[in-house]
N, C-alpha and C positions, 0 to 999 in steps of 0.2 A: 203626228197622228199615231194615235196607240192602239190598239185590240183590246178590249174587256169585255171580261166576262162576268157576271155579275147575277149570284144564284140566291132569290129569295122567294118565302113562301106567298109575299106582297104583293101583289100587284101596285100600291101606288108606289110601294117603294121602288121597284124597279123603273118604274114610269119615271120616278125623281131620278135617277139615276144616271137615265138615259140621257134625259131631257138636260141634267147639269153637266156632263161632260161631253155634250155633242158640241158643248161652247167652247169647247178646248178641240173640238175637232177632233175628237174621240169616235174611234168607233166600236160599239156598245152591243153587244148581245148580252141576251136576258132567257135565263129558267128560271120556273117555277118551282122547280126538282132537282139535282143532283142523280135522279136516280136513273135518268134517261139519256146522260153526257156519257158517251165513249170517250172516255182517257185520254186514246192516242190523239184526239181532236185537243188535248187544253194544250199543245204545247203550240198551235197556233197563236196563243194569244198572249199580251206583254204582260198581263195582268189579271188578277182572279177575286174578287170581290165576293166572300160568299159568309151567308147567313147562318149563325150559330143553330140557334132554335129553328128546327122545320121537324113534318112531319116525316115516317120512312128514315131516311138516310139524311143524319142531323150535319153540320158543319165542320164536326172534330172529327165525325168516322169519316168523312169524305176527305177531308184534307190529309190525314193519316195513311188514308187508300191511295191518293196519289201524288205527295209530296215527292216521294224518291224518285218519279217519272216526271214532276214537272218542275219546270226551271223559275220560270215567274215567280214576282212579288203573290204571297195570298193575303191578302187583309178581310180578319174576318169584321162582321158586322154585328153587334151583340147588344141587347140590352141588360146582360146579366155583365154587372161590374164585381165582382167578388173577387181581392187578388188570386185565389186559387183556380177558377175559369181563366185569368188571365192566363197563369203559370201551366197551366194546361195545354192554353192554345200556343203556348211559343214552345214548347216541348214538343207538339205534332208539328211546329215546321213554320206557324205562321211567323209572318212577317213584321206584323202591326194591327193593331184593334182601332176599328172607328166605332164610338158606341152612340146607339142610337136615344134618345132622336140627336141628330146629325144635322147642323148645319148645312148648306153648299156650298158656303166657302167653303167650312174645314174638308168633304169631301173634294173639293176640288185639288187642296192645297196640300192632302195627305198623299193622295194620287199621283200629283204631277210628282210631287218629291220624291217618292217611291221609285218611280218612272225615267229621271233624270238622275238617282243614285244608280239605278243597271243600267243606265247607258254607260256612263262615268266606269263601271266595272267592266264590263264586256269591250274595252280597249285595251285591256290586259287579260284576261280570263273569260273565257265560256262556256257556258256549262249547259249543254244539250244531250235528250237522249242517253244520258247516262254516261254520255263520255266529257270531257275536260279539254281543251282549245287553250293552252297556252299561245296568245296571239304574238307576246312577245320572242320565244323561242320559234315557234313554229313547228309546235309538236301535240296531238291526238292521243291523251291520253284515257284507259279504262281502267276501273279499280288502282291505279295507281302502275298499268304498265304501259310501256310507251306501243303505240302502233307503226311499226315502221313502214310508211311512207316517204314518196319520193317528193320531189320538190314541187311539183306537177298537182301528185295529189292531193298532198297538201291544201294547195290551195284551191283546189275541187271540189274537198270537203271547206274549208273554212267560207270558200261563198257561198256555198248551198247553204250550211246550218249557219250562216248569219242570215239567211233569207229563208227558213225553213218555213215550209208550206206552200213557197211558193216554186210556181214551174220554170225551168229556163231551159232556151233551144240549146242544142249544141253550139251554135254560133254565138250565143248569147253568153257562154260559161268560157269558152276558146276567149272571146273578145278580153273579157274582166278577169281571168288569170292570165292571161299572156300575154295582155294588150293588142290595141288597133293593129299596130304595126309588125307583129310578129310573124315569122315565115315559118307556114307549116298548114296543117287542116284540121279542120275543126270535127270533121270524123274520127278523127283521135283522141276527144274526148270520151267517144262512145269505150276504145279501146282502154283508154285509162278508169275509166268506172268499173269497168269489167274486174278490174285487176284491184282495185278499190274492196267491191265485193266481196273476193276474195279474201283480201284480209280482215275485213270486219267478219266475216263468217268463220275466222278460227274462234271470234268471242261470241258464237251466235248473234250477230247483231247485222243489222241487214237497214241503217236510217237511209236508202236513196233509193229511191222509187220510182219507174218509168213511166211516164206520160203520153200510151201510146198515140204516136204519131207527131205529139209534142217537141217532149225533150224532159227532163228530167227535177226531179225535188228532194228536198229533203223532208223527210217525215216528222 
């Protein structure tokens, strides 16, 4: 099951949208607008399905606005075929064109592919919030400099932002870096983010976020 986003000025197209990858077990949110989406909310999602032509704030100024912040596949949705709108939109960042009208197969099959190519990627590399996850070294990189972390933190940050958006207890983050069996306390987590904090804040950057009373996320 995936996240998508999915921004057109249609209603039934959204409605199709919905309705065709809720069969893949998709889960599907839908705007009308672009103009109303706060940013820091798309990196929730595995995927961005967004409409060339709309009124306000079109498809190429939006993806252009937040390509550099967001990680996901975009595929825009267009019925203008002209190779120059194409050359346009992969210059801002997109992904791949599905041009309408749009079967449901071919949406479904463009989608999942999309879908199952960053997963296949993000076993070796991840690219969140602006920073870079070497999964096979084991290194948090920004603009290309390394952040030195410990072994601990490491992998503090790599669960979080493989699960980013979502909450975990302290006992929950202790369990899955250290495992079941490891001797120690899971309030040393809180002490290890601290120190986490720390070093993302010499790059002003601040992705973990406390859930008070919770336990903690990534942004």
């Amino acid at each position: 099951m995936a996240k998508i986003l999915a921004i057109d000025d249609e209603p039934d197209i959204l409605s199709l949208i919905e309705r065709t990858l809720q069969k893949d077990s998709h889960l599907v949110t839908t705007a009308l607008s672009p103009d109303n989406i706060e940013p820091k909310t798309l990196n929730h999602y595995d995927l961005i399905l967004l409409d060339v032509m709309m009124p306000g704030t079109d498809g190429f100024a939006f993806c252009q606005k937040v390509r550099d912040s967001v990680d996901c596949p975009i595929l825009f949705l267009t019925a203008k075929t002209m190779e120059s709108d194409v050359t346009v939109g992969f210059g801002l960042g997109a992904d791949d064109y599905i041009k309408k009208p749009f079967s449901t197969g071919e949406l479904r099959a463009r989608v999942n592919a999309h879908l199952r190519r960053e997963s296949r990627e993000k076993r070796h590399v991840l690219h969140v919030s602006g920073l870079e996850f070497n999964l096979a070294a084991k290194e948090v990189t920004v603009d290309g400099q390394k952040i030195p972390l410990t072994k601990i933190e490491y992998g503090i940050c790599e669960y979080l932002a493989q699960n980013h958006g979502q909450v975990f207890t302290k006992e929950q983050i202790y369990d899955a870096v250290c495992g079941y069996n490891a001797e120690g306390d899971s309030f040393t987590v809180a002490v290890h983010i601290k120190n986490i904090r720390a070093k993302f804040a010499v790059y002003k950057m601040a992705p973990i976020s406390t859930a008070w009373g919770i336990g903690y996320k990534w942004d």
